[in-house]
C-alpha positions in Angstrom: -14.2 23.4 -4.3 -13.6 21.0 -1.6 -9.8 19.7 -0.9 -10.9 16.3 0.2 -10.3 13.7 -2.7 -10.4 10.4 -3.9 -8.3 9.1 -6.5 -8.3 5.4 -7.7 -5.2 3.9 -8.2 -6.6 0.3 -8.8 -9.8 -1.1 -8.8 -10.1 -5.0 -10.5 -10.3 -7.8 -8.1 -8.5 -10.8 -7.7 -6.2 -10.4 -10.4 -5.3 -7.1 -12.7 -7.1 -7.2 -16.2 -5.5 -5.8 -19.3 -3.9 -2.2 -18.4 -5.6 -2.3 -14.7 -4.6 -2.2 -11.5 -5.4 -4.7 -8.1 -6.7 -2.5 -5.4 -5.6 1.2 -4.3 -6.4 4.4 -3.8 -5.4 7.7 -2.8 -7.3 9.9 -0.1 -6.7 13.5 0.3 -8.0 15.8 3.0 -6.5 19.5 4.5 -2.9 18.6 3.3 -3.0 15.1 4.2 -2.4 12.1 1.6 -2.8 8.9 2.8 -2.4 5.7 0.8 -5.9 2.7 1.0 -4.1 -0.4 -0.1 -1.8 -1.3 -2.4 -2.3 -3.8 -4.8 -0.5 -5.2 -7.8 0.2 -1.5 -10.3 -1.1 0.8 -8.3 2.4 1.9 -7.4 3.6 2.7 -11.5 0.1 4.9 -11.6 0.6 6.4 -8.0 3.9 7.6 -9.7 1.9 9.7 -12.6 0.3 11.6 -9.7 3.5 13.2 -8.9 5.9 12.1 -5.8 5.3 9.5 -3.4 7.0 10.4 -0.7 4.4 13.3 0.1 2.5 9.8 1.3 1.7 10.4 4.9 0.7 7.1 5.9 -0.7 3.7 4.0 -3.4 1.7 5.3 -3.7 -2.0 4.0 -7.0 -3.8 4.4 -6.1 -7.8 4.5 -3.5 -10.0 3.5 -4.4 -10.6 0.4 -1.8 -10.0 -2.4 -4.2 -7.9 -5.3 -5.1 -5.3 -2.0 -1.0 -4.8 -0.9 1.7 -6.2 -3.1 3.0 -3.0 -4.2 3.5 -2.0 -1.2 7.0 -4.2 -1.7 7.7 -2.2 -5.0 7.3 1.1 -2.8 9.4 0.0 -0.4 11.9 -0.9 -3.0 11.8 3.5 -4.1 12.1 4.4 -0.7 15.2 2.6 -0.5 16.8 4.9 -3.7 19.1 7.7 -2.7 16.8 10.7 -2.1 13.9 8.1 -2.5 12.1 9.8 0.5 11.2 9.4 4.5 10.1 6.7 6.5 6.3 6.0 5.7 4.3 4.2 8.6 2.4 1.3 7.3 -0.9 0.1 9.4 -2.2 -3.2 8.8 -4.2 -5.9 10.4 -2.5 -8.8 12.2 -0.3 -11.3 10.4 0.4 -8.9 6.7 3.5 -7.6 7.6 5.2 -11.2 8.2 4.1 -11.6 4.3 7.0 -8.8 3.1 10.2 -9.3 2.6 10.3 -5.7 3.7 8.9 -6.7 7.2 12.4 -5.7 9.3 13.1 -2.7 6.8 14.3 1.2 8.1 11.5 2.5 5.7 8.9 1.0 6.6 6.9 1.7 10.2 5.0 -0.9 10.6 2.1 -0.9 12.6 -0.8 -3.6 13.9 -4.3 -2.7 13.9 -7.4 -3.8 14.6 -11.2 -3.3 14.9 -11.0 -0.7 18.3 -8.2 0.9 16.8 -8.5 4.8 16.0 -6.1 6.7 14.0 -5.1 10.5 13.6 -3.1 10.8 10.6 -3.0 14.5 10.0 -6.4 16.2 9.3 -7.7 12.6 9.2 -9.0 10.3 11.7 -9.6 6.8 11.1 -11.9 4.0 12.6 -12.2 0.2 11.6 -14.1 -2.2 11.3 -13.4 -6.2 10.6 -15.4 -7.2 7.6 -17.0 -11.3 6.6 -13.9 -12.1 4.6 -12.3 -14.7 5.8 -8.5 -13.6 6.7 -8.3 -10.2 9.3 -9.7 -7.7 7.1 -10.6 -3.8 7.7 -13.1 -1.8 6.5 -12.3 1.6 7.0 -13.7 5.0 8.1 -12.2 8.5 7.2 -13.5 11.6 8.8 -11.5 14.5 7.7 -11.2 17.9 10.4 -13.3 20.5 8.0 -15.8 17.6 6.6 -19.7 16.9 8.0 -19.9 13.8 6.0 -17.1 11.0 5.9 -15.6 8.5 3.6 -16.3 4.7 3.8 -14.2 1.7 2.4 -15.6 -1.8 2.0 -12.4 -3.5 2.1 -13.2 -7.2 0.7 -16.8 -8.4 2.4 -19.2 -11.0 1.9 -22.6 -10.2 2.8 -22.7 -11.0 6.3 -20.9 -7.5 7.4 -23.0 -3.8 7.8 -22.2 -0.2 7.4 -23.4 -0.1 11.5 -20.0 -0.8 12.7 -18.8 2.4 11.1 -21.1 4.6 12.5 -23.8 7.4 10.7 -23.0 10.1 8.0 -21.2 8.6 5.7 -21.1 10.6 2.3 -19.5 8.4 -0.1 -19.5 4.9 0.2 -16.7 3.3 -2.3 -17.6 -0.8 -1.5 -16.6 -4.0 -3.1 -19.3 -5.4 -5.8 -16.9 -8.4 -7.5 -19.6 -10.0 -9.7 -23.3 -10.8 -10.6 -26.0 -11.7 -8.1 -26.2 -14.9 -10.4 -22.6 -15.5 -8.4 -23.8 -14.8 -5.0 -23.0 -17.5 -2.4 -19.6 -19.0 -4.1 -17.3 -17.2 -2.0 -17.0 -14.3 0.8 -17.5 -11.3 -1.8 -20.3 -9.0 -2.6 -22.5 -8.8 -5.6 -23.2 -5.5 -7.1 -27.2 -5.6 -6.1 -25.6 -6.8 -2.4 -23.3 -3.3 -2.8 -26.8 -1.5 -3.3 -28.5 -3.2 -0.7 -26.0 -2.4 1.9 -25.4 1.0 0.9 -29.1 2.1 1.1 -29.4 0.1 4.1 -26.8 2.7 5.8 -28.3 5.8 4.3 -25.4 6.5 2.3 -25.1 9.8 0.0 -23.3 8.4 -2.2 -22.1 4.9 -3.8 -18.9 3.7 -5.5 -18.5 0.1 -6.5 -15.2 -1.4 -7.2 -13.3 -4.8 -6.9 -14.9 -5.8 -10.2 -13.2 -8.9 -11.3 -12.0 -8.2 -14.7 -14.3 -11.2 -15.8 -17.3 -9.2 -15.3 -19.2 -6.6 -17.7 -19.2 -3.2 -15.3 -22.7 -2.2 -17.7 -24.3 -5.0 -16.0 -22.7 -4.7 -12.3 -23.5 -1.3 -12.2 -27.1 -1.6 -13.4 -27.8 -4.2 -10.5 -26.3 -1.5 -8.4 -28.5 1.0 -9.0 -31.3 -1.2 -9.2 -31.4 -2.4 -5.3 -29.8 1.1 -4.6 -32.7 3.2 -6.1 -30.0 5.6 -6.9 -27.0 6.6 -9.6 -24.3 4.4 -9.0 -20.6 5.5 -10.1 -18.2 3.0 -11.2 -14.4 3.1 -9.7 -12.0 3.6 -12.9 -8.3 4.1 -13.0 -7.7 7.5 -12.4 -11.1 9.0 -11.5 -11.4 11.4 -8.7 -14.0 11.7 -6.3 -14.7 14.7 -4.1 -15.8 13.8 -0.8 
């Protein structure tokens, strides 16, 4: 069984629904963890997994509060007696002026942008700005004993490709926030533009999430699978993907 996980923290978008979670989720590869935004409860269900200090690094697409907020509430644990080490914190250009934690001994911040590369243990990262509006990543995770990598949407509207992020991507987890009946009315993708971009970069594998909690995940996923040709799984609380 492969070591190389994904576990979703949080997966509405815009706003959590009833018991959810904004965006967040935990990647795991050859004894690394690293933590893929942070939005509004993902820190209370990060806490079920067991300790958060094992967290070797957090990675925050955009600005936007459902995709980091928690990050404050994290850096609130860190500060507890025996609350843990210093966790480096990589975000794109202008988020860390946004935290009232921005100056604080726990967190490292750091900038990043579409060139940038990172090596965070057995994982190495690559970026890529998506069609959102504010600076926003996607992101690329190639792990040191894996032939097929992990890809993250980050928020996009339809005006963004799999391209920048290069071939063999396994698993796919990208943004599909509501019906193609919606498409157009703001810088976000519709589940059959999900399917559409992930057969379009030869994908293995597709996971929508950022459903806002307004939509019927039956019908988002079927639209999915419809332009995708393939099974489409849908990101839930506490799933776990091997990748």
């Amino acid at each position: 069984m492969s070591d190389r996980r994904l576990t979703v923290l949080g997966c509405d978008g815009g706003f959590p629904g009833p018991n959810g979670a904004g965006s967040g989720y935990l990647v795991q590869a050859g004894g690394t963890t690293v933590l893929v935004d942070a939005g509004p409860g993902t820190f209370a269900n990060l806490q079920r997994l067991g300790d958060p200090g094992r967290i070797d690094g957090v990675i925050l697409s955009h600005e936007h509060p459902d995709h980091w907020s928690d990050l404050e509430s994290f850096a609130v644990w860190l500060l507890q007696p025996g609350g843990g080490k210093r966790v480096d914190v990589h975000a794109p250009p202008g988020l860390r002026r946004r935290s009232y934690f921005a100056e604080s001994p726990v967190l490292g911040w750091h900038e990043i942008g579409p060139a940038s590369v990172l090596v965070i243990g057995s994982l190495t990262l690559h970026f890529s700005t998506t069609d959102h509006g504010p600076p926003t990543l996607a992101v690329r995770l190639d792990a040191l004993d894996g032939d097929a990598a992990l890809a993250y949407s980050a928020d996009s509207g339809p005006d963004w490709s799999l391209d920048d992020l290069g071939p063999g991507i396994g698993t796919f987890l990208c943004e599909a926030t509501y019906l193609a009946g919606m498409e157009g009315t703001n810088r976000h993708l519709s589940g059959r533009q999900a399917g559409v971009l992930a057969a379009a970069g030869g994908v293995g594998r597709l996971i929508v999430t950022h459903r806002s909690p307004t939509v019927s995940a039956d019908a988002l996923v079927a639209e999915a699978e419809a332009s995708f040709g393939r099974t489409v799984d849908q990101a839930v609380i506490g799933r776990v993907f091997e990748w």
